[in-house]
C-alpha positions in Angstrom: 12.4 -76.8 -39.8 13.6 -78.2 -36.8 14.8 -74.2 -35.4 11.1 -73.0 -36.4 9.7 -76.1 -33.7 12.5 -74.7 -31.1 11.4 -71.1 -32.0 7.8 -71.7 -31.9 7.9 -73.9 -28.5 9.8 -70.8 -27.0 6.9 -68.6 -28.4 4.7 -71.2 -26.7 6.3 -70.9 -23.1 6.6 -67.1 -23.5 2.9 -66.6 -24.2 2.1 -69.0 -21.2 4.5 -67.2 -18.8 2.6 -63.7 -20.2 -0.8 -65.2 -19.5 0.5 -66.1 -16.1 2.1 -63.0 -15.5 -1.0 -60.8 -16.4 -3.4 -63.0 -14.0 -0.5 -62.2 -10.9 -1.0 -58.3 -11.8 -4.1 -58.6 -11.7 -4.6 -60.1 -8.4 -2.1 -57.5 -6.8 -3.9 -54.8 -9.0 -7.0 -55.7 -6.7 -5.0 -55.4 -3.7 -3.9 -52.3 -4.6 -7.5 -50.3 -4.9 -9.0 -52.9 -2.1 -6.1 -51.5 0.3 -7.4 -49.9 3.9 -4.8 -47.7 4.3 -1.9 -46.0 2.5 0.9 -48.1 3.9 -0.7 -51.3 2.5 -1.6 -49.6 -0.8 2.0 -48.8 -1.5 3.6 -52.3 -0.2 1.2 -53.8 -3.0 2.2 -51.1 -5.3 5.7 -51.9 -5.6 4.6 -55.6 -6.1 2.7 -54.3 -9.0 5.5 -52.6 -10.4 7.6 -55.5 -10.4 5.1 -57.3 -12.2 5.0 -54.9 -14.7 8.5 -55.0 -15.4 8.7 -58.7 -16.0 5.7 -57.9 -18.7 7.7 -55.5 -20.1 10.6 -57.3 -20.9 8.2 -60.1 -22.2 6.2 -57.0 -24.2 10.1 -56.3 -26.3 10.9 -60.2 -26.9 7.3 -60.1 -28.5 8.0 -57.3 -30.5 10.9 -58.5 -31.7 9.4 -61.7 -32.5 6.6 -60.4 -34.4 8.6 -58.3 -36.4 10.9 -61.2 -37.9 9.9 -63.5 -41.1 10.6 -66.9 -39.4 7.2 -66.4 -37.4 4.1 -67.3 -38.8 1.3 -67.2 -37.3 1.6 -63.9 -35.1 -1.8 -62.8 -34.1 -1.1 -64.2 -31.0 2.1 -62.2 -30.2 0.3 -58.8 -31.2 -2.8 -60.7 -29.3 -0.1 -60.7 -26.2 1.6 -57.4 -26.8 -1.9 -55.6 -26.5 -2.7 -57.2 -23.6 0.6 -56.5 -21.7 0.1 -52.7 -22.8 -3.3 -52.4 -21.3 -2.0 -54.0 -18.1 1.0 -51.1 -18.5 -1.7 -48.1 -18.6 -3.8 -49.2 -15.6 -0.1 -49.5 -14.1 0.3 -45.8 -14.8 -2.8 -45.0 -13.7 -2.1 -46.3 -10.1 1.5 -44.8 -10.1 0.1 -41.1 -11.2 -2.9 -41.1 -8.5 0.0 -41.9 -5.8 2.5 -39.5 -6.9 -0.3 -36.5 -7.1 -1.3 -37.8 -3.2 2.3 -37.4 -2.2 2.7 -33.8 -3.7 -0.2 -33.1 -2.6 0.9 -34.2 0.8 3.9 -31.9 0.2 1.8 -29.2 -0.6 -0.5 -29.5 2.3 3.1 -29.9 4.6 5.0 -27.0 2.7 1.7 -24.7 3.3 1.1 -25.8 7.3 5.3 -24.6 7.8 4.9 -21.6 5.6 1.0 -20.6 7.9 1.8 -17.3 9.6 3.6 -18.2 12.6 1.5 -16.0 14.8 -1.7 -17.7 13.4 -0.3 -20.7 14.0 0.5 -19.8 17.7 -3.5 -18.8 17.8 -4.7 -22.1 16.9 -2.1 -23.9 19.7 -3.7 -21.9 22.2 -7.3 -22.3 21.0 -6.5 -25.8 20.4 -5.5 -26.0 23.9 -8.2 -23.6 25.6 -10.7 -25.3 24.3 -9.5 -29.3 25.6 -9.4 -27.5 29.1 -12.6 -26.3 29.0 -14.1 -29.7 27.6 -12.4 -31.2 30.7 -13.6 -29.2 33.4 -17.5 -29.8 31.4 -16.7 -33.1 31.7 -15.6 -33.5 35.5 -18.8 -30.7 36.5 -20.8 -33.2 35.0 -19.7 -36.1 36.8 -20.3 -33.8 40.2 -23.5 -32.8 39.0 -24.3 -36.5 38.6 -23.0 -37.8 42.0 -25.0 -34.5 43.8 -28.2 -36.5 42.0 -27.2 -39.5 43.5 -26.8 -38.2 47.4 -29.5 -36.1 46.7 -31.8 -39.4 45.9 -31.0 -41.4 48.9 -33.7 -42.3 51.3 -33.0 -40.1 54.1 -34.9 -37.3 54.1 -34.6 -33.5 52.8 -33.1 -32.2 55.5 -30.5 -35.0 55.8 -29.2 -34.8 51.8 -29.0 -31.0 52.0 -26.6 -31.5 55.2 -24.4 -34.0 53.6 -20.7 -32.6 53.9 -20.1 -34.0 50.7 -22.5 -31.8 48.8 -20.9 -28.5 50.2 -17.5 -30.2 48.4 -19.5 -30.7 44.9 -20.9 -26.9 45.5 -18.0 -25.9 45.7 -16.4 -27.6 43.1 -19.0 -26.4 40.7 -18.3 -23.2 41.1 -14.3 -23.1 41.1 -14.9 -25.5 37.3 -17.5 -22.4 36.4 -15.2 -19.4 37.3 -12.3 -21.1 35.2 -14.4 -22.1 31.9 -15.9 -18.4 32.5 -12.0 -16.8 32.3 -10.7 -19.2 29.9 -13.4 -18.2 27.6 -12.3 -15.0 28.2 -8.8 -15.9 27.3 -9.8 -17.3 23.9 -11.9 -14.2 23.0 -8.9 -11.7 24.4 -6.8 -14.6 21.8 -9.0 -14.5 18.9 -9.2 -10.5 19.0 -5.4 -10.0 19.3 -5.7 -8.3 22.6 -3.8 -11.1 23.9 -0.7 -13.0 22.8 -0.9 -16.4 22.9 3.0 -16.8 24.3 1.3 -15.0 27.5 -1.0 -17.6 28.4 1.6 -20.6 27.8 1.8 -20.8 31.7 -1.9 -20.6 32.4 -1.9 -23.8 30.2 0.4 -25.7 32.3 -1.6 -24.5 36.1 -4.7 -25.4 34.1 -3.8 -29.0 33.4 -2.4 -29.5 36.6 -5.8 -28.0 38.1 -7.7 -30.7 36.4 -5.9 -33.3 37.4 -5.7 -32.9 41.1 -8.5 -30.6 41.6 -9.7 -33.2 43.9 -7.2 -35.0 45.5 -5.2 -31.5 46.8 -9.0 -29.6 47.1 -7.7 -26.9 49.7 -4.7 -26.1 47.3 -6.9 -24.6 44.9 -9.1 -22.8 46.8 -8.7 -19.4 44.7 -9.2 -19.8 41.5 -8.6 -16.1 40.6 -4.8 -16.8 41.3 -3.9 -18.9 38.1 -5.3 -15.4 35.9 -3.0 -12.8 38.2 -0.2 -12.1 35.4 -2.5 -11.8 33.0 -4.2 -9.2 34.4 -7.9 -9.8 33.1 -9.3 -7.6 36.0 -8.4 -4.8 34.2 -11.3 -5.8 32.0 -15.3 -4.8 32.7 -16.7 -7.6 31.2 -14.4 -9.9 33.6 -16.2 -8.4 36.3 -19.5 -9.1 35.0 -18.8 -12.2 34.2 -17.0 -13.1 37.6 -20.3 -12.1 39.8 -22.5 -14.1 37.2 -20.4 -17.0 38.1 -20.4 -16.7 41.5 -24.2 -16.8 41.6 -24.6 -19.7 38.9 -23.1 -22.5 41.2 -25.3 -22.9 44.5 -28.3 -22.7 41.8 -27.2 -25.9 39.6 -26.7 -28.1 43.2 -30.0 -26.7 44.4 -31.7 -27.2 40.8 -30.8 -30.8 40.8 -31.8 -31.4 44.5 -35.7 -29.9 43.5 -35.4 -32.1 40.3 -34.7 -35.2 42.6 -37.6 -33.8 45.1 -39.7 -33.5 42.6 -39.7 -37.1 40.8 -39.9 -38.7 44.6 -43.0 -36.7 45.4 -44.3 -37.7 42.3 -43.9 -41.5 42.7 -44.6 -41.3 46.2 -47.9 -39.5 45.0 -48.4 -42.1 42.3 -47.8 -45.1 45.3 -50.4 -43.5 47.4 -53.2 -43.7 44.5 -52.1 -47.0 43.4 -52.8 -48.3 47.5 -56.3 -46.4 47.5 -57.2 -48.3 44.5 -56.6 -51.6 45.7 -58.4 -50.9 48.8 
């Protein structure tokens, strides 16, 4: 009598370390799907596994214990078993989703090293070609801007279109316009496989340096047809084309925004005037 009461309180604190064990899991379990980013999601998920494992080992000392005579009552041991095993497939759930991420993580990695190595080379250079050209966009539209702002100051026509600083912008414009017209030439002579990407590797490094001291060392760069020498685009009609097209398109976007300035002043100037005969 007195080893069924020993046997029965163990029961009893086996059962209550279960329930507490399955309310832990199922805290961390919440973590686990709630986590922002992989690294968090996997620190909880080896917390859940050793969670599991302590339920486990609970899960075979209630087997055993519902499987002997001396025991009772035992609905609450199969109660417990059940519960541990549900806990146990929603672990195996979690553990299946993250080992299908990682192969397919492999898979994606295995596939990027086994690309073509001259695609691969084509999507460097586009990759690059098209960051340069986004840059010198970038800086013509900061030139374009301060050309607005000269061009707005209250001195008079004649005085804006004299100021030194706009024959800088002007020219500016048009160096930024003849490089985004020959390295969009690159990327098409790229794309097509007229032109290895390995040839251009040194036009990427003038072309960074370009845009970063463009400015500050302005007289260095006055050709811009030298950086594109080696790579012989002359050869090529449409470079031609495109080169006169270029040379054309720069005066017209400093004198565009000039007439757009122009224009708004003459209109509220205009608009001034009729509001003072009104009063009157």
């Amino acid at each position: 009598m007195a080893d069924r009461r020993k046997l029965q309180a163990e029961i009893d604190r086996t059962l209550k370390k279960i329930e507490e064990g399955v309310e832990v899991f199922d805290r961390i379990f919440d973590k686990v799907t709630e986590a922002e980013n992989q690294s968090l999601k996997e620190k909880h998920e080896a917390e859940l596994k050793k969670e599991i494992k302590k339920l486990q080992r609970f899960r075979d000392q209630v087997k055993q214990w519902a499987g002997s005579n001396d025991v009772k009552d035992k609905n609450p041991l199969l109660e417990a078993r059940r519960t541990i095993e549900r806990e146990m497939e929603r672990f195996k759930v979690v553990e299946k989703e993250t080992k299908t991420k990682a192969f397919s993580k492999e898979g994606l990695a295995r596939a990027a090293s086994s690309k073509d190595p001259k695609e691969k080379a084509r999507e460097d250079a586009r990759d690059w070609l098209n960051r340069a050209t986004d840059g010198l966009n970038e800086q013509m539209e900061a030139f374009e801007a301060e050309v607005e702002t000269i061009s707005s100051e209250k001195k008079g026509k004649k005085s804006a279109k004299s100021n030194p600083r706009l024959g800088h912008l002007e020219e500016s414009i048009q160096r930024h316009l003849q490089h985004v017209a020959r390295l969009e030439l690159v990327l098409r002579l790229i794309d097509n496989e007229a032109l290895a990407p390995e040839d251009a590797e040194d036009l990427k490094d003038l072309i960074e340096d370009y845009l970063e001291r463009n400015q500050d060392d302005f007289d260095e760069f006055a050709d811009p047809e030298e950086m594109y020498e080696d790579l012989n685009l002359d050869e090529l009609d449409e470079i031609k084309q495109m080169a006169h097209e270029v040379a054309h398109s720069a005066p017209t976007v400093v004198e565009k925004v000039i007439e757009k300035v122009e224009a708004a002043e003459s209109k509220k100037e205009g608009g001034d005037a009729g509001g003072g005969g009104g009063g009157a």
